[in-house]
VOGU-3710 file (C-alpha; in Angstrom, 3 decimals, decimal comma):
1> xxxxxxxxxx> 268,405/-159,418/94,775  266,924/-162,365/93,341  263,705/-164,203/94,276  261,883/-167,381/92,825  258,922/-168,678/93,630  258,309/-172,496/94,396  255,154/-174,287/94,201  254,723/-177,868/95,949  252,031/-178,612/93,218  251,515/-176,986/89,801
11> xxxxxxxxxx> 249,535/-178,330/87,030  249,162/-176,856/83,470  246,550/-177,699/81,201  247,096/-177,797/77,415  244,432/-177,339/75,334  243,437/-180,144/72,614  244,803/-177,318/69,629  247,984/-176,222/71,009  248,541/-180,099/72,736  248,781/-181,461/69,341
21> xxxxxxxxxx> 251,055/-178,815/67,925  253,819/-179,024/70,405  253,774/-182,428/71,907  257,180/-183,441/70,551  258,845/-180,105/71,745  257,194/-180,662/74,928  257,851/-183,908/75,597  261,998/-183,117/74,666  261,496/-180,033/76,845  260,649/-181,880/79,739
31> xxxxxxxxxx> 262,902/-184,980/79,277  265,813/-182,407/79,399  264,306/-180,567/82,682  263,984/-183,772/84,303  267,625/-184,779/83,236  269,678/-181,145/84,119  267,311/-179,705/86,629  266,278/-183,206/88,258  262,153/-181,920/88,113  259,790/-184,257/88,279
41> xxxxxxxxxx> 256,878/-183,737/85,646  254,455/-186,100/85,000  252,759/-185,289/81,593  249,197/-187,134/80,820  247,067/-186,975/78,029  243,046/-187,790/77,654  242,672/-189,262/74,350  241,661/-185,868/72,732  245,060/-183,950/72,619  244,570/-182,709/75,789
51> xxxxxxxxxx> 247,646/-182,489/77,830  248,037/-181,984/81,745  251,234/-181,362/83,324  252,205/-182,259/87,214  254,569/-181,340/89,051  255,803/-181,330/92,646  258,684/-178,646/94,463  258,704/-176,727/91,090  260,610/-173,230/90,926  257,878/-171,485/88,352
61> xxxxxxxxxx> 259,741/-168,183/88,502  262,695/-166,242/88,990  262,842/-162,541/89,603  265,601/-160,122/89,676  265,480/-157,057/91,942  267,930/-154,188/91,268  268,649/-152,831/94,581  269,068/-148,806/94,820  270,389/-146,550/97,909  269,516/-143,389/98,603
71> xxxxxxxxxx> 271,798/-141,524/100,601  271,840/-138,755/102,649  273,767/-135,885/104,452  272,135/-133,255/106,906  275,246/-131,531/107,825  274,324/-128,436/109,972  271,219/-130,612/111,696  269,017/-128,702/114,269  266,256/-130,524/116,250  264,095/-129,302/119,079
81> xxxxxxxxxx> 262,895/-131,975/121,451  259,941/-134,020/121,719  259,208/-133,074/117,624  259,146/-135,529/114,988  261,134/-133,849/112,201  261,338/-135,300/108,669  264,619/-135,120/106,830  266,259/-136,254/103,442  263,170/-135,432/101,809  260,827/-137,820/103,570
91> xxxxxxxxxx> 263,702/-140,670/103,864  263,344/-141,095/107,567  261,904/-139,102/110,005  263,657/-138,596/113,671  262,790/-137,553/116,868  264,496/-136,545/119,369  263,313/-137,166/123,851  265,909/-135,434/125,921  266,037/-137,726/128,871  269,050/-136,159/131,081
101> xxxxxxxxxx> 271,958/-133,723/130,162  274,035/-136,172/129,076  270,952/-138,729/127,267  268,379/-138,628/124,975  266,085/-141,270/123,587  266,972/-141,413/119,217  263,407/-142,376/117,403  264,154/-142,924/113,483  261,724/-144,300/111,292  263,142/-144,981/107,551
111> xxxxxxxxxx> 260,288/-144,177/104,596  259,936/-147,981/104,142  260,328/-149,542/107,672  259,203/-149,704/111,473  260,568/-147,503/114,157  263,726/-147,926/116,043  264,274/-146,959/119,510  267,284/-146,122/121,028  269,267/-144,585/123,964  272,079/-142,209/123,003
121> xxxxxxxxxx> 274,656/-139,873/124,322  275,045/-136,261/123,779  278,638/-135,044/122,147  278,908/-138,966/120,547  278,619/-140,070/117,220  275,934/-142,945/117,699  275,671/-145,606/113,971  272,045/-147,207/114,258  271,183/-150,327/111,991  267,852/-149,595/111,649
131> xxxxxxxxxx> 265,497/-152,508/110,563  267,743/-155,219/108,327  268,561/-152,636/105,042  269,031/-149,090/106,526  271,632/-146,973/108,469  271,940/-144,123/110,080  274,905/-141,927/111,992  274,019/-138,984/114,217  275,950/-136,770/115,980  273,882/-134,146/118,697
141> xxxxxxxxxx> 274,947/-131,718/121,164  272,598/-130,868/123,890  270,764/-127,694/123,894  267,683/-125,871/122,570  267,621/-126,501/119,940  270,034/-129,579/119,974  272,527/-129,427/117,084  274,989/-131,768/115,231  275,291/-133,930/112,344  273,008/-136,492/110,461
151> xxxxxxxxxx> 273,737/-139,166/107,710  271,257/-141,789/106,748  271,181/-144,676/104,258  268,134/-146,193/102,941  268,725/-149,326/100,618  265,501/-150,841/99,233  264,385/-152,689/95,833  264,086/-150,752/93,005  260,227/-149,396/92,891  259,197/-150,204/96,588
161> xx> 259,855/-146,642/97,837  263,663/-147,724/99,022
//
């Protein structure tokens, strides 16, 4: 993932020592932003070797966001209803309303997300997006406890929690 950040005004101020030290590497600098990049800096000086940079619709930054998954498999799954159970080591936590026989309301919250809400049938495989990054795929019989199959996949940036 990659991210930049624009400002619609930046200004930099120089100070009179390091003004007069790179004003000729500065001014080339800019001349060949302006040319490649089409920027618009506007670079002013106060008669002291001050120096004061303006710009407008600037990209200041770029970031690059390595993008992990975590993965996970609860093959022999058991869930008793109307309990919030965590699973995949805190990934995503599920509960589980048994509505009729044959329906049940699915509750999965991923570690870094909002709740989804869902109706589901018992004996089916149901896939859930849940929230724009994360999936999960859930088998359940009915019963008490209700058993089946879970499989989850969390995708986040690398150091939010994903």
């Amino acid at each position: 993932m990659v991210t930049a950040l624009k400002a619609d005004q930046i200004r930099v101020d120089i100070s009179e020592e390091t003004g007069s030290r790179i004003g000729a590497e500065l001014d080339a600098a800019l001349q060949e932003m302006d040319a490649e990049l089409g920027l618009a800096f506007n670079r002013s000086g106060d008669g002291s070797d001050a120096t004061e940079l303006e710009g407008k619709g600037l990209v200041f930054g770029v970031r690059r966001t390595t993008l992990v998954i975590h993965r996970c498999l609860v093959p022999d799954l058991s869930l008793r209803g109307e309990r919030t159970r965590e699973l995949c080591g805190g990934l995503f936590r599920v509960r589980v309303e048994p509505l009729t026989s044959e329906r049940y309301r699915l509750l999965v919250t991923p570690r870094t997300g909002t709740t989804d809400e869902s109706l589901q049938r018992f004996g089916r495989q149901s896939v859930r997006a849940v929230g724009e990054l994360h999936a999960v795929w859930l088998h359940l019989d009915s019963g008490e406890p209700m058993t089946g199959r879970f499989e989850g996949i969390l995708v986040g940036a690398r150091g939010d929690g994903g």
